[in-house]
N, C-alpha and C positions, 0 to 999 in steps of 0.2 A: 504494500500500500504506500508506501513512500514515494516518492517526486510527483502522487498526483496533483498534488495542488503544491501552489508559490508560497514561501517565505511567508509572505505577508497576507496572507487569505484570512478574511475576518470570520469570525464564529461562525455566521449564518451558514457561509457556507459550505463551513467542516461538519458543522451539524444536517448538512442537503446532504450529502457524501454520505455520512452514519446512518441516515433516514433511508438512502437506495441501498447501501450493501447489509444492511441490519440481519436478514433473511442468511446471509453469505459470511458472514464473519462475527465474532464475539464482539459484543457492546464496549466492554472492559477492555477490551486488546486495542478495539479501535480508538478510542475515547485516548488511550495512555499514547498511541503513536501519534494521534491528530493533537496532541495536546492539549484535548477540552475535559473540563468535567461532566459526568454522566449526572450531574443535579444538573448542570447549565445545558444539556440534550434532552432531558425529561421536560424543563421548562421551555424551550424554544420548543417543542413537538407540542404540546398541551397547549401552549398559545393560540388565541383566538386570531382568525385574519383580519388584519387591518382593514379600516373602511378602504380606501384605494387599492388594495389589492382582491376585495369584495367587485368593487364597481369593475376595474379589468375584467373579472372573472365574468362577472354577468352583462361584461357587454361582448367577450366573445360569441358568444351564439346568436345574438343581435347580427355584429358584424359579418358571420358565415352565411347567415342568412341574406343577405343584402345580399351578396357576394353571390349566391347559389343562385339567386331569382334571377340575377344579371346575365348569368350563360354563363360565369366566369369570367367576365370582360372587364367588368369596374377596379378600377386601381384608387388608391387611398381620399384620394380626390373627389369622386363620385359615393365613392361607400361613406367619407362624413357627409357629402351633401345629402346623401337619402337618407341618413339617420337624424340629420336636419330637419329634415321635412317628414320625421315622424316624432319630431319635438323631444328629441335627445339630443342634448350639449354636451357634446366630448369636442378636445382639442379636436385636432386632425392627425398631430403629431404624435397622438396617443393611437388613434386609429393605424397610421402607418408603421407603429411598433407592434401592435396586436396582429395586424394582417403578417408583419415576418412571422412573428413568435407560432404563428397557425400554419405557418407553409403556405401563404393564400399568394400566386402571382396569376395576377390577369394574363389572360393568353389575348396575342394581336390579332385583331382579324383583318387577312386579305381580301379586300375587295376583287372578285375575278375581272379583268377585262379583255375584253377579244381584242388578238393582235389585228384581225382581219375584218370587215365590215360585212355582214350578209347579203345585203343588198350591193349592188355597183352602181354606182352613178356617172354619169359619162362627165369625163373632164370637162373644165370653162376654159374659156379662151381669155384673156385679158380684157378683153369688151366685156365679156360678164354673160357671151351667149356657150351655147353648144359649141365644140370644133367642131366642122367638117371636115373631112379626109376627102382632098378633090382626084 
């Protein structure tokens, strides 16, 4: 377990690391290499979620949904405007962090256009009538 995380890694997120491998390795062993205590991993787990990391949470499925309705074409731009105009105020800049955090990227749509025209039209002459071929 050692060099997963940097020198400087704040609790939170030694105690994220203890929370995924909990199932896979001893509490005690982890806690003594990550150098936290297992009262300070008991209390950050038992921890209620912050309101702002509440509002994220429940505007994910908000946001997927705009996004699904759309074909998958709306980019961070259009998904806050449509959650505008269903009278939800989030930045935008929160939207375009939640759409990476989701894996959401709009796909481009090609417009097809014919190289060729179906019909022919008989060339103009510089007068602006038909050529004749004399």
């Amino acid at each position: 377990m050692r060099g997963l995380l940097c020198e400087g890694a704040v609790a939170g997120e030694k105690f994220s690391l203890i929370h995924a491998e909990e199932a896979n390795f001893g509490l005690p062993m982890m806690c003594r290499l990550l150098g936290v205590s297992r009262s300070g991993y008991y209390e950050w787990r038992d921890r209620p979620m912050s309101a702002g990391k509440r509002r994220r949470e429940d505007l994910k499925p908000l946001i997927e949904e705009v996004f699904a309705e759309s074909g998958r074409t709306y980019g961070y731009r259009r998904v806050h405007a449509a959650l505008g105009r269903m009278g939800i105020e989030v930045d935008d800049e929160l939207v375009r962090a939640l759409m990476r955090d989701l894996g959401l990227t709009p796909v481009q749509v090609k417009r097809r256009r014919g190289l060729t025209s179906r019909t022919r039209r008989p060339a103009r002459s510089r007068t602006g009538g038909p050529r004749l071929h004399r």
